[in-house]
C-alpha positions, 0 to 999 in steps of 0.5 A, a space after each residue: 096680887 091677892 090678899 086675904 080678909 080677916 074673913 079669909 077671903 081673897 082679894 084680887 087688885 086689879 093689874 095696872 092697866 084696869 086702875 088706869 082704866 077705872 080713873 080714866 072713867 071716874 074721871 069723865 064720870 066726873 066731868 059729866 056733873 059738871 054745870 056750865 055757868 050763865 053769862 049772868 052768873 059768870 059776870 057776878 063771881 067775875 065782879 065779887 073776884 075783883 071786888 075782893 081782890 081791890 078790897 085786898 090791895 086797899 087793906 094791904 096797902 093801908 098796912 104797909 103805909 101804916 106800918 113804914 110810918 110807925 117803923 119810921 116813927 121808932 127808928 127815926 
């Protein structure tokens, strides 16, 4: 489908076929600059996850300890 400018000039999209074709490229092109992590680095964002996920489940379960005491508190 063209379309003009504000220019005037025609602008030709590109049929389905070619979109298809040009994601599929951006999407390897992509791929290319992807850098493969050490086993160094790999262990220590592993080990900072789960450090953070436990420190997460310390904190959350001190609250819902906390809180169900003081719920208990109020309403007896």
């Amino acid at each position: 489908m063209a379309k003009k400018t504000d220019h005037g000039e025609v602008v030709v999209k590109p049929n389905v076929f070619m979109r298809i074709g040009l994601f599929i490229k951006q999407i390897i092109d992509e791929l290319r600059k992807v850098v493969t992590p050490t086993r160094k680095q790999l262990f220590y964002w592993s080990l900072a996850s789960f450090i953070f996920v436990v420190l997460l489940m310390v904190l959350v379960t001190l609250m819902d300890t906390g809180l169900g005491k003081l719920a208990f508190l109020v309403f007896g």
